[in-house]
C-alpha positions as CSV (number, residue, x, y, z in Angstrom):
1,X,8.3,10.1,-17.6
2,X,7.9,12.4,-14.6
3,X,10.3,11.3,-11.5
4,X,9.3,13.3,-8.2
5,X,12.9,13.2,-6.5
6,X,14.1,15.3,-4.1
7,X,11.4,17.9,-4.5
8,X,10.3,20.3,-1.8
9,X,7.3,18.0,-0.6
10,X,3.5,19.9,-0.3
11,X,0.9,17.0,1.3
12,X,-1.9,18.6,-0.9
13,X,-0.3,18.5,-4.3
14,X,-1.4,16.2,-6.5
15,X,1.3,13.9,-8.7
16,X,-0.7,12.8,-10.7
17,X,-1.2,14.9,-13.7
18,X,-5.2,14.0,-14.7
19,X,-7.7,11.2,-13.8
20,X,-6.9,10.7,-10.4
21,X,-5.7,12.0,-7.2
22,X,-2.5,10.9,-5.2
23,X,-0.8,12.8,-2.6
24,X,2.9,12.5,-1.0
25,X,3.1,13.2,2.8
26,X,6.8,12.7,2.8
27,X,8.2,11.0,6.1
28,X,5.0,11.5,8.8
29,X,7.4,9.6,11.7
30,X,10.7,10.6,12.9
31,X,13.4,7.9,12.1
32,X,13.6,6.4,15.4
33,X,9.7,5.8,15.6
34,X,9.9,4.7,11.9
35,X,12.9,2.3,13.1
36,X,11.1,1.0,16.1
37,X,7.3,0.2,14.1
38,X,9.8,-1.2,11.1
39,X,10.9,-4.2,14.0
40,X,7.7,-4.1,15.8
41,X,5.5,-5.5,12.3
42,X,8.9,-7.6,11.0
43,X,8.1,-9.7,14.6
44,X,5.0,-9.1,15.7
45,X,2.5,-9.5,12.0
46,X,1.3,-13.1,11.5
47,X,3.1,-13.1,8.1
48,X,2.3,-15.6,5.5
49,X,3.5,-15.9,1.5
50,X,0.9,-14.5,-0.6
51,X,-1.1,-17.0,-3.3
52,X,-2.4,-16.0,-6.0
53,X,-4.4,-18.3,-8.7
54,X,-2.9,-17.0,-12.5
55,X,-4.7,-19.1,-15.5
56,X,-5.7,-22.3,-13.6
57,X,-2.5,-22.5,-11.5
58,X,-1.6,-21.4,-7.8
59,X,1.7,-19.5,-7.5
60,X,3.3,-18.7,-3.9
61,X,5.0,-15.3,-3.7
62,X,8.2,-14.8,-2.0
63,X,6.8,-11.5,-1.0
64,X,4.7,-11.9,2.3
65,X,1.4,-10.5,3.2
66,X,-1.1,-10.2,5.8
67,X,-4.3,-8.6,6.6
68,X,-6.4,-7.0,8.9
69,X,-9.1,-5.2,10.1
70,X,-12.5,-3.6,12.1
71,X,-13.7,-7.2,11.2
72,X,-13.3,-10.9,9.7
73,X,-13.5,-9.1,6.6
74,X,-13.2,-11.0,3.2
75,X,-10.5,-9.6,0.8
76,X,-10.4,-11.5,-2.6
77,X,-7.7,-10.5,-4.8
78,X,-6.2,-12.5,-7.6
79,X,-8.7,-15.3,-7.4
80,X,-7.9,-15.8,-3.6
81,X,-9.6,-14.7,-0.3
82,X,-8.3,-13.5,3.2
83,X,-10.1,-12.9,6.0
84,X,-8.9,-10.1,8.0
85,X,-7.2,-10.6,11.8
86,X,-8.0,-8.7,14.5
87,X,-5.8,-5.2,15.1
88,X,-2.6,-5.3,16.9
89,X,-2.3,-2.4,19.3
90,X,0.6,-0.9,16.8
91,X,-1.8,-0.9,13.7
92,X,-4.3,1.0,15.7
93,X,-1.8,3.7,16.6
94,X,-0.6,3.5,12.7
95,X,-4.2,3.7,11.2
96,X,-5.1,6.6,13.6
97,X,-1.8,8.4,12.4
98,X,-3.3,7.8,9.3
99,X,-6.4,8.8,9.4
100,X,-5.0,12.0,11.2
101,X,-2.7,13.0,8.6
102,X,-4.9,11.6,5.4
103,X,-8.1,13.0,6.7
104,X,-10.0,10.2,5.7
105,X,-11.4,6.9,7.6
106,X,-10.2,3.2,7.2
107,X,-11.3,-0.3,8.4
108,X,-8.5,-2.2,7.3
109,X,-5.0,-2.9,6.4
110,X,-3.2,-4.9,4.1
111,X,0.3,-5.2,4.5
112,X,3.2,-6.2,2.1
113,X,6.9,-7.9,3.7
114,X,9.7,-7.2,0.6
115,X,12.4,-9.3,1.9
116,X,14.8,-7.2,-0.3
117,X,14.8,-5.3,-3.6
118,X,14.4,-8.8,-5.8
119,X,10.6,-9.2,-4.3
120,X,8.2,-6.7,-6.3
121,X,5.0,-5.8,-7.6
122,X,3.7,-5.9,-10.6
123,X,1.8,-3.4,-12.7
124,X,-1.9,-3.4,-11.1
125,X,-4.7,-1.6,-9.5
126,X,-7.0,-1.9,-6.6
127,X,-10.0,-2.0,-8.1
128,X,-11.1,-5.0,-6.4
129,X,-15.0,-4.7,-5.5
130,X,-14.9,-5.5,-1.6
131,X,-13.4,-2.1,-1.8
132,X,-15.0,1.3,-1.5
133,X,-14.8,3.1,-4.8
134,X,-12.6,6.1,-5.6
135,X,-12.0,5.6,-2.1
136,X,-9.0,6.6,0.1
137,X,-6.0,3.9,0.4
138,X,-3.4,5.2,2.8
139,X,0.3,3.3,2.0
140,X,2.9,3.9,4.8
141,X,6.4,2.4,4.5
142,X,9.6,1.2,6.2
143,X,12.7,0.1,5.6
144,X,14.3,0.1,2.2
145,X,13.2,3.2,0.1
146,X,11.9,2.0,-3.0
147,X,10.8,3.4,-6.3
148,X,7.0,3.0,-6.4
149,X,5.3,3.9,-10.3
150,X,2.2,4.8,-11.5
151,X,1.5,4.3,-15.0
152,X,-2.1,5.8,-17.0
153,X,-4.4,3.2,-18.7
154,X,-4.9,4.5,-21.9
155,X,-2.0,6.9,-22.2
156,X,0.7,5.0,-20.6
157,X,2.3,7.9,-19.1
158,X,4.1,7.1,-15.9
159,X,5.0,9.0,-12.6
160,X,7.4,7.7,-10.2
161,X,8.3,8.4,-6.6
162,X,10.8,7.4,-4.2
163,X,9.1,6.0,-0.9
164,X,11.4,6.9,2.3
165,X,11.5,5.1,5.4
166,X,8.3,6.3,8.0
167,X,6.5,7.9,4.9
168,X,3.2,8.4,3.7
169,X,1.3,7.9,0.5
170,X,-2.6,8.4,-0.3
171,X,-4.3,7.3,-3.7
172,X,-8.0,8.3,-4.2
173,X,-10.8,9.2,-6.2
174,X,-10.5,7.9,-10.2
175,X,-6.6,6.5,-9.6
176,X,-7.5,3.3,-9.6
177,X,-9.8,3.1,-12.7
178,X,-7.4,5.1,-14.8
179,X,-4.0,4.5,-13.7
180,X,-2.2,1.1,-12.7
181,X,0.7,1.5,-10.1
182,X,3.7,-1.2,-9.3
183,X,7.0,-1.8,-7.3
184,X,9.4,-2.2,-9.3
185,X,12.2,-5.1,-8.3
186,X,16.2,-4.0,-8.2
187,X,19.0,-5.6,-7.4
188,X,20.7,-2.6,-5.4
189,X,18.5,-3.0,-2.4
190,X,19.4,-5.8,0.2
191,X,17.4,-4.8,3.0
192,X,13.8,-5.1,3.5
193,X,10.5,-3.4,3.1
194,X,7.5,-3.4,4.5
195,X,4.2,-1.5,3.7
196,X,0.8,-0.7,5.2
197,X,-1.7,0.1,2.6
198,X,-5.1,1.2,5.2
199,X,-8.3,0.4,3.0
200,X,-12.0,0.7,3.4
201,X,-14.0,-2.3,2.2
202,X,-17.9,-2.1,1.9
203,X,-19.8,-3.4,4.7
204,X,-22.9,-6.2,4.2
205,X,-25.8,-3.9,4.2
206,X,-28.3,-5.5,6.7
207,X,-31.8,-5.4,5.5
């Protein structure tokens, strides 16, 4: 296993050692803006537990989610479906900070509320088709600093990174298809988390 700790950080190197593409900005806010967006999305995000229907049965996650976007956009994920909220004025100045230091373009967010280190995620990718494929997903974070892993398909090789507080992460081209990524839970971390993955999802084509 590869661990990327305390590493002189390049924005254009990639981590990942084949099939796909993911590159570490480091911290792209200084702490006090970090600080101040951290308690602007705790208070101002219409938060809601995340469901999630697993063989027949509907399981409510501590973990909170929310979701928005350009649009009402559907999301469906784990056999459920959000439609996206309109932007609040600090996920506009977030998704163009972005977009500025990604290069790329997004049209919505999801975003994740770890209450402390005992809320995770689970190995996964987004591979969900409402997506664009091999397209850009931009994941900023605040709060705790958590270990974030990606783990190949067929190899099982993992990569693992530490996420600081007001930092940036972009996953593109083939990651999704060939490598799955999680948070890992811990019991260290009593403070929360909370992270903006920007998207793109496909728009209706209008014949």
């Amino acid at each position: 296993m590869m661990e990327l700790f305390d590493q002189p950080i390049d924005p254009h190197r990639n981590w990942l050692p084949y099939d796909g593409t993911v590159h570490y900005h480091g911290k792209v806010l200084s702490s006090e803006q970090a600080d101040f967006y951290l308690n602007r999305l705790l208070a101002s995000i219409e938060w809601r537990n995340d469901e999630a229907i697993i063989f027949g049965r509907k399981i409510i996650t501590k973990r909170k989610v929310a979701w928005y976007g350009d649009r009402p956009y559907e999301y469906t994920y784990s056999n459920t479906t959000k439609h996206a909220l309109p932007w609040t004025e600090e996920l506009v100045t977030l998704k163009q900070l972005a977009e500025k230091e990604s290069g790329e373009t997004y049209n919505s967010c999801l975003l994740n509320l770890y209450h402390d280190g005992k809320e995770g995620m689970a190995w996964h990718s987004d591979g969900e088709t409402d997506l664009k494929k091999n397209g850009a997903i931009a994941s900023l974070s605040f709060g705790a600093e958590r270990k974030f892993a990606f783990k190949h398909k067929q190899t099982g090789e993992k990569v693992t990174l530490r996420l600081e507080h007001g930092s940036m992460l972009v996953m593109k081209d083939t990651t999704q298809t060939y490598w799955l990524h999680r948070l890992p839970p811990t019991t260290k971390i009593s403070h929360p988390r909370v992270n903006l993955t920007f998207r793109t999802i496909l728009e209706p084509i209008v014949a």
